[in-house]
SEDREN-78189 format. One record per atom (N, C-alpha, C): chain; x negated, y negated, z negated; atom name; residue in three letters. Coordinates in nm, 4 decimals, always signed. Example, Ala and Ser with C-alpha at 12.3 -4.5 7.8 and 13.67 -1.06 7.14 Angstrom:
miza keza:A | X:-1.3190 | Y:+0.5690 | Z:-0.7800 | marvo:N | tinu:ALA
miza keza:A | X:-1.2300 | Y:+0.4500 | Z:-0.7800 | marvo:CA | tinu:ALA
miza keza:A | X:-1.3200 | Y:+0.3300 | Z:-0.7800 | marvo:C | tinu:ALA
miza keza:A | X:-1.2850 | Y:+0.2250 | Z:-0.7080 | marvo:N | tinu:SER
miza keza:A | X:-1.3670 | Y:+0.1060 | Z:-0.7140 | marvo:CA | tinu:SER
miza keza:A | X:-1.2900 | Y:-0.0030 | Z:-0.7870 | marvo:C | tinu:SER
% end
This chain:
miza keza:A | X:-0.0819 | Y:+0.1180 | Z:+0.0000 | marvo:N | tinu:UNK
miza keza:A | X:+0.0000 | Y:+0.0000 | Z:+0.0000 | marvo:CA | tinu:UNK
miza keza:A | X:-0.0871 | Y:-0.1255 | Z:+0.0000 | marvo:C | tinu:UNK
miza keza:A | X:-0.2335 | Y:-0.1442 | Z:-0.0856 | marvo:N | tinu:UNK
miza keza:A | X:-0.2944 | Y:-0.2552 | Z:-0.0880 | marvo:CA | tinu:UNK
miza keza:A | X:-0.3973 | Y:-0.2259 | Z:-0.0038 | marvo:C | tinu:UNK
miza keza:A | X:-0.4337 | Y:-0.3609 | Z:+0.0370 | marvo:N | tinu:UNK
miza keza:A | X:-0.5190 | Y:-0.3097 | Z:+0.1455 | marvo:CA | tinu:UNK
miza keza:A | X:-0.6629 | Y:-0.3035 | Z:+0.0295 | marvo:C | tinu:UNK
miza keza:A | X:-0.8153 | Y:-0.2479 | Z:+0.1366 | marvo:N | tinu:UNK
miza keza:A | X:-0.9101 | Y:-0.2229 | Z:+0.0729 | marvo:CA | tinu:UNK
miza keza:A | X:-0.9234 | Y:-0.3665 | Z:+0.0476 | marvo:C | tinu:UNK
miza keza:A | X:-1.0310 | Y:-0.3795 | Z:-0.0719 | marvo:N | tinu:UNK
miza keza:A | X:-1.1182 | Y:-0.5329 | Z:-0.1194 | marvo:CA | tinu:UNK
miza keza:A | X:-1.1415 | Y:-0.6131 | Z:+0.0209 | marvo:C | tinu:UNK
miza keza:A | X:-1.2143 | Y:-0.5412 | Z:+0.0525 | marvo:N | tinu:UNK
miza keza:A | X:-1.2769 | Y:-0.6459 | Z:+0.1864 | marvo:CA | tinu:UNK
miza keza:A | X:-1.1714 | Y:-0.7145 | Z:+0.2599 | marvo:C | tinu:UNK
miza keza:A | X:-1.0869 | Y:-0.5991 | Z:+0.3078 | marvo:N | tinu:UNK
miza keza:A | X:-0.9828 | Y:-0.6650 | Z:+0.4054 | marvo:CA | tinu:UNK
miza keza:A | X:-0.8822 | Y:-0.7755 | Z:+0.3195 | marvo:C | tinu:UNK
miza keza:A | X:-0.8703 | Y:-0.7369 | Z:+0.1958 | marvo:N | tinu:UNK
miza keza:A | X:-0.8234 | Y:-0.8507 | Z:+0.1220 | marvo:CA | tinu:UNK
miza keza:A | X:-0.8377 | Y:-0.9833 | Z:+0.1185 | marvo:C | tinu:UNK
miza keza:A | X:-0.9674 | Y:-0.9988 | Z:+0.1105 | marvo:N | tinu:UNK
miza keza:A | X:-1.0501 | Y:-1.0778 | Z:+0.0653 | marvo:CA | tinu:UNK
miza keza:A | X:-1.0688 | Y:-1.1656 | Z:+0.2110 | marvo:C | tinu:UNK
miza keza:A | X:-1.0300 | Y:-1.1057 | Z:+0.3282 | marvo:N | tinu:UNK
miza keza:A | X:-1.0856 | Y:-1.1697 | Z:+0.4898 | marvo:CA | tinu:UNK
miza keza:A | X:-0.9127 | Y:-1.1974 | Z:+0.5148 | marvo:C | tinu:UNK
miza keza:A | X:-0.7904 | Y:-1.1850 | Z:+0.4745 | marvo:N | tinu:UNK
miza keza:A | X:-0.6637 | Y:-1.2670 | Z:+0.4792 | marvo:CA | tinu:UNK
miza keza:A | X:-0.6801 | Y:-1.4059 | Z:+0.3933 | marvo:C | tinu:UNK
miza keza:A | X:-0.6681 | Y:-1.4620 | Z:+0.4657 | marvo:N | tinu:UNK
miza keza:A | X:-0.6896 | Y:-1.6292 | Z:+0.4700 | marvo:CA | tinu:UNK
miza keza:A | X:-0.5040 | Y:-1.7344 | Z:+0.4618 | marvo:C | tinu:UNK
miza keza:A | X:-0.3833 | Y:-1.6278 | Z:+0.5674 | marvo:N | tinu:UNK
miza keza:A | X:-0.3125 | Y:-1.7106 | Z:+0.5761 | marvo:CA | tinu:UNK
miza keza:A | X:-0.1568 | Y:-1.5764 | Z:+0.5574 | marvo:C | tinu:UNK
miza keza:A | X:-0.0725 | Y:-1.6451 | Z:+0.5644 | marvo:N | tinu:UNK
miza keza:A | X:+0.0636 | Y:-1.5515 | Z:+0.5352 | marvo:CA | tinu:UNK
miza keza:A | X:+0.0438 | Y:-1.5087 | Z:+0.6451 | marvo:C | tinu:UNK
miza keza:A | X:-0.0200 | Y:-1.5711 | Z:+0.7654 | marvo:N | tinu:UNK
miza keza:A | X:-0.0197 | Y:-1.4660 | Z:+0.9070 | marvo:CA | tinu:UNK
miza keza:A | X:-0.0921 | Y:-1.3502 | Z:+0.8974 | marvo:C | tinu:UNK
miza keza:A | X:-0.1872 | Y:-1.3608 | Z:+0.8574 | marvo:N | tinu:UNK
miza keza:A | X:-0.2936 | Y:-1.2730 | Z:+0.8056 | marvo:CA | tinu:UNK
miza keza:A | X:-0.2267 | Y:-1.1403 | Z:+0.7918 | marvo:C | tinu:UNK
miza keza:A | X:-0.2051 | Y:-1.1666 | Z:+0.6410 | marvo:N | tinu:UNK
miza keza:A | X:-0.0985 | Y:-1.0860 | Z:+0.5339 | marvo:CA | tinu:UNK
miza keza:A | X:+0.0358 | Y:-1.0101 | Z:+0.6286 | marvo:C | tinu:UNK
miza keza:A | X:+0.1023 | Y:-1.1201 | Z:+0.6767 | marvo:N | tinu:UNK
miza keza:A | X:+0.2332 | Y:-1.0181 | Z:+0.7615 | marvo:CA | tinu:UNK
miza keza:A | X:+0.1950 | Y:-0.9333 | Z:+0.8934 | marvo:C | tinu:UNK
miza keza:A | X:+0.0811 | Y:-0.9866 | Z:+0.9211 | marvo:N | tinu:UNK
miza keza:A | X:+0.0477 | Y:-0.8754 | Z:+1.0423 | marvo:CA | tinu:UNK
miza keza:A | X:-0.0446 | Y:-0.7429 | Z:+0.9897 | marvo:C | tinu:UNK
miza keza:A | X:-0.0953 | Y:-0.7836 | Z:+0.8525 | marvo:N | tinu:UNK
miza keza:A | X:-0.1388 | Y:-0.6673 | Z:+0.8195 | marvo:CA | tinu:UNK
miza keza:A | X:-0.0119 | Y:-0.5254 | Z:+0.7388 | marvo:C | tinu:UNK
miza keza:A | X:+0.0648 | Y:-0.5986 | Z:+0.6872 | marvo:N | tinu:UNK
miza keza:A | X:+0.1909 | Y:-0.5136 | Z:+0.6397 | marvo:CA | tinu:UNK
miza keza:A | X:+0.2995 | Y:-0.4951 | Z:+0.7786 | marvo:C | tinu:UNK
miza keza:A | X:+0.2594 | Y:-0.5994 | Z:+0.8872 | marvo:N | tinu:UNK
miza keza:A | X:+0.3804 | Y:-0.5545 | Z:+0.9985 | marvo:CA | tinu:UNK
miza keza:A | X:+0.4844 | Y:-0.5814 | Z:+0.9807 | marvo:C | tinu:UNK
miza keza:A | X:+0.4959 | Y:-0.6618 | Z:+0.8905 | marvo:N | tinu:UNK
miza keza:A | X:+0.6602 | Y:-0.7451 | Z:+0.8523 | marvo:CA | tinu:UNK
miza keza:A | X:+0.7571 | Y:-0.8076 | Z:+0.9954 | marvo:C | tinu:UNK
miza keza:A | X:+0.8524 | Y:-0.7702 | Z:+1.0406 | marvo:N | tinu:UNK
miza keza:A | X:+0.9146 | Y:-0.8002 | Z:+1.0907 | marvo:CA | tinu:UNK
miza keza:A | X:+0.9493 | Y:-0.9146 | Z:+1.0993 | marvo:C | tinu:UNK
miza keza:A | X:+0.9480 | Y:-1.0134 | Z:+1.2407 | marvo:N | tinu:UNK
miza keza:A | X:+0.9855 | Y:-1.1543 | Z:+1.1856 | marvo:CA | tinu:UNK
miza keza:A | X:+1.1559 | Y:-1.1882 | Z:+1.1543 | marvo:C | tinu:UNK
miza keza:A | X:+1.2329 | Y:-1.1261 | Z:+1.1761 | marvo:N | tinu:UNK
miza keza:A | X:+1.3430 | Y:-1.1122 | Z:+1.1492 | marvo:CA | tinu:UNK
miza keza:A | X:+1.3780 | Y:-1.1152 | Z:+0.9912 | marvo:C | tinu:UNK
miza keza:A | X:+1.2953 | Y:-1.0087 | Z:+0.9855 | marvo:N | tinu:UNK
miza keza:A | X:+1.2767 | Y:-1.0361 | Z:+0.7772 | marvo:CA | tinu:UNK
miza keza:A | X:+1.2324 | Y:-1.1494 | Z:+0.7014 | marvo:C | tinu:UNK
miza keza:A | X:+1.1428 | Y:-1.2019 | Z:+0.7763 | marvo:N | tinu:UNK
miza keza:A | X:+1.0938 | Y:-1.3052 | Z:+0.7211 | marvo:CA | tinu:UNK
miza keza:A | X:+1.1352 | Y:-1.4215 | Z:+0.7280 | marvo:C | tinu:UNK
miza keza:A | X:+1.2117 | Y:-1.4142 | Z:+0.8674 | marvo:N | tinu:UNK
miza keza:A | X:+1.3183 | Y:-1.5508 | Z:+0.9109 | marvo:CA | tinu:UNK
miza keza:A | X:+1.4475 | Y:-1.5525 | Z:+0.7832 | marvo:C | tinu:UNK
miza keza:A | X:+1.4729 | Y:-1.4022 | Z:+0.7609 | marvo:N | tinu:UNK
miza keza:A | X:+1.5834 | Y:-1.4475 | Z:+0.6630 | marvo:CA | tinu:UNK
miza keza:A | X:+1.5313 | Y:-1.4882 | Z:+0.5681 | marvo:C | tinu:UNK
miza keza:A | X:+1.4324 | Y:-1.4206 | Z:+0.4749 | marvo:N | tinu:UNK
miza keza:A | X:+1.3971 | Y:-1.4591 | Z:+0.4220 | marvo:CA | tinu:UNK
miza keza:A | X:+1.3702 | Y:-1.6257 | Z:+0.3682 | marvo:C | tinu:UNK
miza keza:A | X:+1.3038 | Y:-1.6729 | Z:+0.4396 | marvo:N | tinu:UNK
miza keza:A | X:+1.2478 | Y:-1.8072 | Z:+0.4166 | marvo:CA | tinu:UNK
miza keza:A | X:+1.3828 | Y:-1.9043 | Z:+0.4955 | marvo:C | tinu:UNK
miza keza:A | X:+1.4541 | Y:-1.8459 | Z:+0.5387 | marvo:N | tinu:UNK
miza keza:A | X:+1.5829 | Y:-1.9232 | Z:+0.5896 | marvo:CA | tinu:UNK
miza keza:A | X:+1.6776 | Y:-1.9735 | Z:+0.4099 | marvo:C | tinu:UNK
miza keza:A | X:+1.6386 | Y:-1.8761 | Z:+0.3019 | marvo:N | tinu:UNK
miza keza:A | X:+1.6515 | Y:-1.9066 | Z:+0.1992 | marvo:CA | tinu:UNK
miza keza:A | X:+1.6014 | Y:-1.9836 | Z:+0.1249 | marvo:C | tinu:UNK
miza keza:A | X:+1.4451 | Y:-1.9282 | Z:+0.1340 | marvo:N | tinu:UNK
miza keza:A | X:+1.3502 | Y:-1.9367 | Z:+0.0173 | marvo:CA | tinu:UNK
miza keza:A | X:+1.2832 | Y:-2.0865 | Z:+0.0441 | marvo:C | tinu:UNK
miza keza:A | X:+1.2760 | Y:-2.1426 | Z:+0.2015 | marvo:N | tinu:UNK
miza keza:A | X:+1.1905 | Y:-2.2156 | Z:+0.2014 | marvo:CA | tinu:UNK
miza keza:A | X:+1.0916 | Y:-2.2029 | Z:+0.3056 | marvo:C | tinu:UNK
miza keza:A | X:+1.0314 | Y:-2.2301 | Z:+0.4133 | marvo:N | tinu:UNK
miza keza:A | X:+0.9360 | Y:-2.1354 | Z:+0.4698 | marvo:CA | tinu:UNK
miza keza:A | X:+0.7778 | Y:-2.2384 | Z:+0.4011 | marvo:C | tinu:UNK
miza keza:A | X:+0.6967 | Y:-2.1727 | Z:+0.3337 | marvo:N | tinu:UNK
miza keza:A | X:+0.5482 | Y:-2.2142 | Z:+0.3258 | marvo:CA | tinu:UNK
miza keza:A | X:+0.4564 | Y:-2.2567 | Z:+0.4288 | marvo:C | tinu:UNK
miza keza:A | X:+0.5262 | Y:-2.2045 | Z:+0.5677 | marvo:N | tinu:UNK
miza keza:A | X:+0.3799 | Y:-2.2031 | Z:+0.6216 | marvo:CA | tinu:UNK
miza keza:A | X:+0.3225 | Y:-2.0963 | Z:+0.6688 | marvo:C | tinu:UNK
miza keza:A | X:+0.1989 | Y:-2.1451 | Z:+0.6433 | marvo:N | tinu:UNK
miza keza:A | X:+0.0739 | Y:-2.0554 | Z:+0.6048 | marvo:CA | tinu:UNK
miza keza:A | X:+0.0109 | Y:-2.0998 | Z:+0.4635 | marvo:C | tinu:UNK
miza keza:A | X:+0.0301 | Y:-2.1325 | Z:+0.4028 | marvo:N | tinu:UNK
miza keza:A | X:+0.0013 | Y:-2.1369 | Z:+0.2779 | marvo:CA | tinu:UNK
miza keza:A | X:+0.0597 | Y:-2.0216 | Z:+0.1858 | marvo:C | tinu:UNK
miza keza:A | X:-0.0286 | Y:-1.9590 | Z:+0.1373 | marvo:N | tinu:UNK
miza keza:A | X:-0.0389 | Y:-1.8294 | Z:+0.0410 | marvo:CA | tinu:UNK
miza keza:A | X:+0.0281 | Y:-1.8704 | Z:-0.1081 | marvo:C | tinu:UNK
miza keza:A | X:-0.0390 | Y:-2.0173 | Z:-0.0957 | marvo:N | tinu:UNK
miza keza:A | X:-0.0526 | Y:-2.0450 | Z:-0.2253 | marvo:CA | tinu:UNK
miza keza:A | X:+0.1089 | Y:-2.0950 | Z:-0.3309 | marvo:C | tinu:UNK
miza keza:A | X:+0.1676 | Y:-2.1544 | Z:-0.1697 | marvo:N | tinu:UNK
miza keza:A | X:+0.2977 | Y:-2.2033 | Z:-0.1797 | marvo:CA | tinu:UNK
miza keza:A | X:+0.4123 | Y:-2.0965 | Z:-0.2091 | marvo:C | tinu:UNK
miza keza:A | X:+0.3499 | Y:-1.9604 | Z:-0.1458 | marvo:N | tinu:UNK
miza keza:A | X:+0.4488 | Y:-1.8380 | Z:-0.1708 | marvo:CA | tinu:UNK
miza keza:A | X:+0.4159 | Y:-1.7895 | Z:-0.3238 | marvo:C | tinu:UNK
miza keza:A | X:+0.2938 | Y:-1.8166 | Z:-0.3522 | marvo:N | tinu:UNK
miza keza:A | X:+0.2843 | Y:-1.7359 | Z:-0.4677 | marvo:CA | tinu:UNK
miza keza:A | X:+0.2977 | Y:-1.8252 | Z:-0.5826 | marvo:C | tinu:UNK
miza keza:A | X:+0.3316 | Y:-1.9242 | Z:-0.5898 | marvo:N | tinu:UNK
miza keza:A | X:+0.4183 | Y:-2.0017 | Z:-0.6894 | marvo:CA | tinu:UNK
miza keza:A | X:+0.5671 | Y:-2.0305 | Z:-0.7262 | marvo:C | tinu:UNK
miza keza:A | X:+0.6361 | Y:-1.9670 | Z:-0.5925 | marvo:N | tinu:UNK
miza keza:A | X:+0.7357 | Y:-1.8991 | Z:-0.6488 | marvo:CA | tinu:UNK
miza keza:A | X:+0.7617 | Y:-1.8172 | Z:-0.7780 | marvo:C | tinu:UNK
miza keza:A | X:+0.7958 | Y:-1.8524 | Z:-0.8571 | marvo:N | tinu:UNK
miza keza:A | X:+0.8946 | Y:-1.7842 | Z:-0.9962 | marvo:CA | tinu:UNK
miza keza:A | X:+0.9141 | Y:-1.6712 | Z:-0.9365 | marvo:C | tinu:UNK
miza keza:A | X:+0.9903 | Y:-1.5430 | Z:-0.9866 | marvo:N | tinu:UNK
miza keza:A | X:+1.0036 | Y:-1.4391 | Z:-0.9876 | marvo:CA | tinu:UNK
miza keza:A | X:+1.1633 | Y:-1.4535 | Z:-0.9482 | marvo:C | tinu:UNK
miza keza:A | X:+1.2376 | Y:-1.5078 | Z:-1.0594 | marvo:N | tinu:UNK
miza keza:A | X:+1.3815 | Y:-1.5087 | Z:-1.0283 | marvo:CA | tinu:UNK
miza keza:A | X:+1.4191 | Y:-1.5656 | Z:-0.8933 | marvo:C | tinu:UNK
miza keza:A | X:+1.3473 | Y:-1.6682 | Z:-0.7896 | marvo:N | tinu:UNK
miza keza:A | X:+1.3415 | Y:-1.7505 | Z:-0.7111 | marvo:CA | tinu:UNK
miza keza:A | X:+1.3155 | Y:-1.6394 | Z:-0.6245 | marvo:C | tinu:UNK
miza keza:A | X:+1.2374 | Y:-1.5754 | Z:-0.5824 | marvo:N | tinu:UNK
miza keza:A | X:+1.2002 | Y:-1.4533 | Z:-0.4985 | marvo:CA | tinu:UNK
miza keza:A | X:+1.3362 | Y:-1.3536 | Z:-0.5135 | marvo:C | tinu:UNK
miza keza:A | X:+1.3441 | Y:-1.2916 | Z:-0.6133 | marvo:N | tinu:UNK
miza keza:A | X:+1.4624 | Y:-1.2253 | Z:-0.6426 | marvo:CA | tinu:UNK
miza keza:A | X:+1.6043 | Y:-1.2470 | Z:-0.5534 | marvo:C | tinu:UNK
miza keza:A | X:+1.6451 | Y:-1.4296 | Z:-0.6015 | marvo:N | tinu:UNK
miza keza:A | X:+1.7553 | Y:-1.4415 | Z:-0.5749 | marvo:CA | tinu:UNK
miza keza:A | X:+1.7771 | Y:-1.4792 | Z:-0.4420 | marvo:C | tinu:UNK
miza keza:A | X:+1.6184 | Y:-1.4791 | Z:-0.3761 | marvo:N | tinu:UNK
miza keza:A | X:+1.6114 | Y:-1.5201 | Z:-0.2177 | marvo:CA | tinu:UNK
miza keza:A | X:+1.6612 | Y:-1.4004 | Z:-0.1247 | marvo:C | tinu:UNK
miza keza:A | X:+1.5624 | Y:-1.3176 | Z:-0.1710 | marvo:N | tinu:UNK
miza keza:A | X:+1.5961 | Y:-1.1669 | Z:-0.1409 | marvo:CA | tinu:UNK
miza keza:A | X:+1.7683 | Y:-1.0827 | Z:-0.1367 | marvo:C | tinu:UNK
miza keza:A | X:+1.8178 | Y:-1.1676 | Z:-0.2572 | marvo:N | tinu:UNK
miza keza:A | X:+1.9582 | Y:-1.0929 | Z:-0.2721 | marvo:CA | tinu:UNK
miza keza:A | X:+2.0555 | Y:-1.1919 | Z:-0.1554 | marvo:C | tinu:UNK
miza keza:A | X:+2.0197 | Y:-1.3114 | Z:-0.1696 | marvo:N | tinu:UNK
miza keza:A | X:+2.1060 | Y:-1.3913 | Z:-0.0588 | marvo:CA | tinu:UNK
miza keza:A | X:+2.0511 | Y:-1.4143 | Z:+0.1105 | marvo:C | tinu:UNK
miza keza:A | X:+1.9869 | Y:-1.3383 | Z:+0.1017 | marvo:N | tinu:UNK
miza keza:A | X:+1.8959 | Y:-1.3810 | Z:+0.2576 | marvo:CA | tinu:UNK
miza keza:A | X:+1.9708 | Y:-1.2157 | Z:+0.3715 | marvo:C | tinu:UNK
miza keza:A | X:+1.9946 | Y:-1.2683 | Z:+0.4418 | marvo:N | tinu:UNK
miza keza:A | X:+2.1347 | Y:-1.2013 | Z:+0.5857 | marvo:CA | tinu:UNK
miza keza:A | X:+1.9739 | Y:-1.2083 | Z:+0.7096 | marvo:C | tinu:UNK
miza keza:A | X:+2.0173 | Y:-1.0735 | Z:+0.7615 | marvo:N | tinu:UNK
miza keza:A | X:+1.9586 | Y:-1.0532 | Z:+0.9036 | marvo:CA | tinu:UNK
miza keza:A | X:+2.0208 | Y:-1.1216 | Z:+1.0388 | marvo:C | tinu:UNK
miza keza:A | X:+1.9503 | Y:-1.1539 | Z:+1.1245 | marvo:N | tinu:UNK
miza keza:A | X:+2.0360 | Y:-1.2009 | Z:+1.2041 | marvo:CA | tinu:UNK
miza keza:A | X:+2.1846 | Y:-1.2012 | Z:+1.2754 | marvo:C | tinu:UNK
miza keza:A | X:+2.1947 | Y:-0.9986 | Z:+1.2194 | marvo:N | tinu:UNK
miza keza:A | X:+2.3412 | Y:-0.9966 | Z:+1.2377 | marvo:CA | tinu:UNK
miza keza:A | X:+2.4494 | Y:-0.9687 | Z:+1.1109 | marvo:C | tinu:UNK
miza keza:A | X:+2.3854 | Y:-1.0824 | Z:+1.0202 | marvo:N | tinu:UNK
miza keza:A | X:+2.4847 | Y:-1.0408 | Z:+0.9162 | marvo:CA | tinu:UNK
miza keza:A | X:+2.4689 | Y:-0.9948 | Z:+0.7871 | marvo:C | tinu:UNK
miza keza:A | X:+2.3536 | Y:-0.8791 | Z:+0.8183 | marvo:N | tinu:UNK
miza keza:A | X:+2.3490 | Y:-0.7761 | Z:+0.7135 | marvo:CA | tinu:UNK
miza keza:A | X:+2.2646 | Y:-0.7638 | Z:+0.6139 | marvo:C | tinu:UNK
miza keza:A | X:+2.2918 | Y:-0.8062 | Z:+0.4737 | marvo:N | tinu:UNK
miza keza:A | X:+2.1893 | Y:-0.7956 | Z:+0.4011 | marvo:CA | tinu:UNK
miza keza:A | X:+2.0466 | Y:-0.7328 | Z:+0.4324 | marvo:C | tinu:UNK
miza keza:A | X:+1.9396 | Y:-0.8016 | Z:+0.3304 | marvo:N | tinu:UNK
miza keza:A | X:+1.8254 | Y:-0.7084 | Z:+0.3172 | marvo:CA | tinu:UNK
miza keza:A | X:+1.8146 | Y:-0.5890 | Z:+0.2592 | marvo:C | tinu:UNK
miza keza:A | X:+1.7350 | Y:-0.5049 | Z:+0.2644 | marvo:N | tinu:UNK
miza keza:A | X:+1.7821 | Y:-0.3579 | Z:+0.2159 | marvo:CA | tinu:UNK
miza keza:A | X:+1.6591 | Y:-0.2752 | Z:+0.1685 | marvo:C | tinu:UNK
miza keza:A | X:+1.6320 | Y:-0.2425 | Z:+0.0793 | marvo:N | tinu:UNK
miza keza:A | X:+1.4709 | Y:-0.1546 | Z:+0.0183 | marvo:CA | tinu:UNK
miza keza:A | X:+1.4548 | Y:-0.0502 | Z:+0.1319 | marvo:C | tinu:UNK
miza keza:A | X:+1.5441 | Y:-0.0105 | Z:+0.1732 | marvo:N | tinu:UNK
miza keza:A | X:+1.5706 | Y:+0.1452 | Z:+0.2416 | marvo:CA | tinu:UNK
miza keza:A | X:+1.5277 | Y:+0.1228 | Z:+0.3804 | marvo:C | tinu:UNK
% end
């Protein structure tokens, strides 16, 4: 799930990061269609609160509608 040290350490931007997990931009559009979009700033995502992430996640719709989903 995490990447090794090195490759860690050589992600610089959220682009970085989502092309290394392969995040769908669809996910991420809902996502930040909630939350806010950062950017590329890492730093801006990870100062998000916990409950703030949470409640982004529970209210953030795919393009057709449909909640986000663990599964």
């Amino acid at each position: 799930m995490f990447p090794a040290q090195a490759a860690a350490m050589a992600m610089q931007t959220l682009g970085d990061l989502k092309g290394f997990y392969e995040l769908p931009e669809a996910l991420w559009t809902a996502f930040t269609s909630v939350a806010g979009d950062p950017g590329e700033d890492l730093k801006l995502l990870a100062i998000l609160p916990q409950p703030v992430i949470a409640a982004a996640l529970e209210r953030a719709l795919l393009p057709d509608g449909s909640p986000l989903s663990a599964v």
